[in-house]
C-alpha positions in Angstrom: -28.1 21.0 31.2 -26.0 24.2 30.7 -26.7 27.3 33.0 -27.6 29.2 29.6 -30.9 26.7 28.9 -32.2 26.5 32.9 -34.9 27.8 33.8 -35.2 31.2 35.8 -35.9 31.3 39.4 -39.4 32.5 40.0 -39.6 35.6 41.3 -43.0 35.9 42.1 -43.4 34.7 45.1 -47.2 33.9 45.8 -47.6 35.2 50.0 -45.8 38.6 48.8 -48.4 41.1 47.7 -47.7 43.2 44.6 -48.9 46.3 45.6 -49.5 48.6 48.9 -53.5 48.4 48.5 -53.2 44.2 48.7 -50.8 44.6 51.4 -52.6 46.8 53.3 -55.8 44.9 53.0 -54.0 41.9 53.8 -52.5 43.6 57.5 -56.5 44.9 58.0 -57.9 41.5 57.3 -56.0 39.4 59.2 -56.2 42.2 62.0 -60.1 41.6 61.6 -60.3 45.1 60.4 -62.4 46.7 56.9 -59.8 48.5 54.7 -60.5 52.3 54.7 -61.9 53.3 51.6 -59.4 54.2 48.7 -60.9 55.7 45.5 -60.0 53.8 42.2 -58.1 57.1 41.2 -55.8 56.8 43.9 -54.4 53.1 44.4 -51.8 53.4 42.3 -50.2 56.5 44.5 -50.7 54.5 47.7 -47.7 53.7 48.9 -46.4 52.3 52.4 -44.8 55.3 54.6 -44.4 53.3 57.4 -45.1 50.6 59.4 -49.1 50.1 59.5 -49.3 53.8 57.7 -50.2 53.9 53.4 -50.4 56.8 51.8 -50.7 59.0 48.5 -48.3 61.3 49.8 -46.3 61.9 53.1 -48.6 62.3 55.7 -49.2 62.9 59.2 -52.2 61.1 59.8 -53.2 62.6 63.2 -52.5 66.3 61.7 -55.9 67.5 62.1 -55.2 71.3 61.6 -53.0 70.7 58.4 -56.0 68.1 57.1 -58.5 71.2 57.6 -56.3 73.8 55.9 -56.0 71.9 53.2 -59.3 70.5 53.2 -60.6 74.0 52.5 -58.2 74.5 49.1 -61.5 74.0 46.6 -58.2 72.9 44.3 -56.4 70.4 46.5 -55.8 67.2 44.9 -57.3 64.0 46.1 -55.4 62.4 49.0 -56.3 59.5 50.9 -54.4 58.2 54.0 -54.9 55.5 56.5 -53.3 53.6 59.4 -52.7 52.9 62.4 -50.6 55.1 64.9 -49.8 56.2 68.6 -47.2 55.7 71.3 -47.4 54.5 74.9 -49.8 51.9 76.3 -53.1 54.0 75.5 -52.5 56.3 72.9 -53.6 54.3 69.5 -55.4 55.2 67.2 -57.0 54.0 63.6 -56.8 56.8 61.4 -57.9 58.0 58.1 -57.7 61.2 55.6 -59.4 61.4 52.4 -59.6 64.3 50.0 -61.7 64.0 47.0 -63.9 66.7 45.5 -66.9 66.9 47.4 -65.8 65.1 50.5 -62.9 65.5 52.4 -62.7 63.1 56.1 -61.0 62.7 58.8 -60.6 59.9 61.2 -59.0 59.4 64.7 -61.1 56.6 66.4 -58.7 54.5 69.6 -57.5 51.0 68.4 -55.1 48.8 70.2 -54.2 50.4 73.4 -53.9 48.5 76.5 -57.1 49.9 78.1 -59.4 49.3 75.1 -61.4 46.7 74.3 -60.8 44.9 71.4 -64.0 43.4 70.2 -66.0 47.0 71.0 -63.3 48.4 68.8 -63.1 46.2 66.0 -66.6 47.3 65.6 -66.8 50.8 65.8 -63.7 51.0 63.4 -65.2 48.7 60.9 -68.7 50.6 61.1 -66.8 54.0 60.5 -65.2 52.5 57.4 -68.7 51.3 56.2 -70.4 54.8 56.9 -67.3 56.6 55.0 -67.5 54.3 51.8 -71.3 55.0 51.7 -70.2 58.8 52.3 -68.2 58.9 49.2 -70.8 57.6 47.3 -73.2 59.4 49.0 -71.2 63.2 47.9 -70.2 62.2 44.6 -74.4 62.0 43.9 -74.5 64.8 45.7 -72.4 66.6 43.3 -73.9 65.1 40.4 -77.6 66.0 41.5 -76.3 70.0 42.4 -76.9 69.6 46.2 -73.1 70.2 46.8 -72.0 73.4 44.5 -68.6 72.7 42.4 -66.5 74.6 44.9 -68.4 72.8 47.9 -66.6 70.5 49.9 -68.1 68.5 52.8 -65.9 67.8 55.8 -66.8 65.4 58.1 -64.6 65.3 61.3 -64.6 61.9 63.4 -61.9 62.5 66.2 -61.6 60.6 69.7 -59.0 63.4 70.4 -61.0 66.7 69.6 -64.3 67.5 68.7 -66.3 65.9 65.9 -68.6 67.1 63.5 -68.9 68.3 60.0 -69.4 71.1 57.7 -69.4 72.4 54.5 -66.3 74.5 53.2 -66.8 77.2 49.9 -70.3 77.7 50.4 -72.4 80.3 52.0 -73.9 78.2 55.2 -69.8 77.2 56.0 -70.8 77.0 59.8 -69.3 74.1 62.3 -71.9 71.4 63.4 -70.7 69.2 65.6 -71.5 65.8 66.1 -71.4 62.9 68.0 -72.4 60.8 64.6 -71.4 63.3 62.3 -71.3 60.5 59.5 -74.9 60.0 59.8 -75.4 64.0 60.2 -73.4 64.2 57.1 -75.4 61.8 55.1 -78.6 62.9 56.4 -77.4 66.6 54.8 -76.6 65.3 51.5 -80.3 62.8 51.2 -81.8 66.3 52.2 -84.0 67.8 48.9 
């Protein structure tokens, strides 16, 4: 047989994933960890930016400040951002952004430092990304139903670092309430009449 009539190596190889949202899921799962939430509008933009860290756009996932300031844009495009990140043998961290109308939340939760324990944190990690998938749900009917006005944004702040707690940005009532469960404050807001 010629080289011109044989066959073409396959190039697909079926362990590699094709994109950053199967490859990220596949470093969570195997991890025993839920894969943050990432809005069907923005998996195509997610992209790797480092090892452990996806993105929609460069990102310092433990920039609270810069999250907040942009947070409170009522035009900031949707963002999401997840991973995990820290230095030293109890500085780690599970982290994750998301900007997207309504909502807009910020994670910081310890993961994978020397002094914590794995099966307590496994847990609270994967409960957070429960509560935040029911959260965007949650806003977006929220939206819909006129609870949250169109230049409204609720922030929800869940941060082993700093303070948590949530509020809502472009609105009259834009006060600060923190929170030790400010997930469940949050979604307690938006079920309110």
């Amino acid at each position: 047989m010629s080289d011109a009539n044989a066959a073409a190596p396959d190039d697909d190889d079926d362990d590699e994933p094709d994109d950053a949202l199967e490859e990220a899921f596949l470093l969570y799962r195997d991890a025993g960890l839920r894969l943050p939430a990432v809005p069907r509008e923005l998996v195509d933009r997610l992209e790797q930016q480092a090892e452990w860290q996806y993105a929609t756009e460069p990102t310092e996932l433990t920039d609270r400040a810069g999250f907040l300031a942009e947070a409170a844009k009522p035009k900031a495009g949707p963002s999401v951002a997840f991973g995990h990140t820290g230095h030293g043998i109890a500085s780690w961290y599970l982290c994750y952004r998301l900007i997207r109308g309504p909502l807009a939340v910020f994670v910081r939760q310890r993961f994978g430092g020397s002094y914590d324990d794995e099966e307590i944190g496994l847990a609270v990690t994967n409960a957070t990304a429960m509560a935040v998938e029911t959260l965007v749900v949650a806003a977006d009917q929220a939206r819909a139903a006129g609870r949250l006005g169109p230049r409204e944004r609720l922030v929800v702040v869940v941060d082993d670092v700093d303070e948590s707690g949530w509020q809502v940005m472009g609105g009259k009532a834009a006060d600060w309430h923190p929170d030790e469960t400010p997930i469940a404050a949050a979604s307690a807001f938006l079920a309110a009449p």
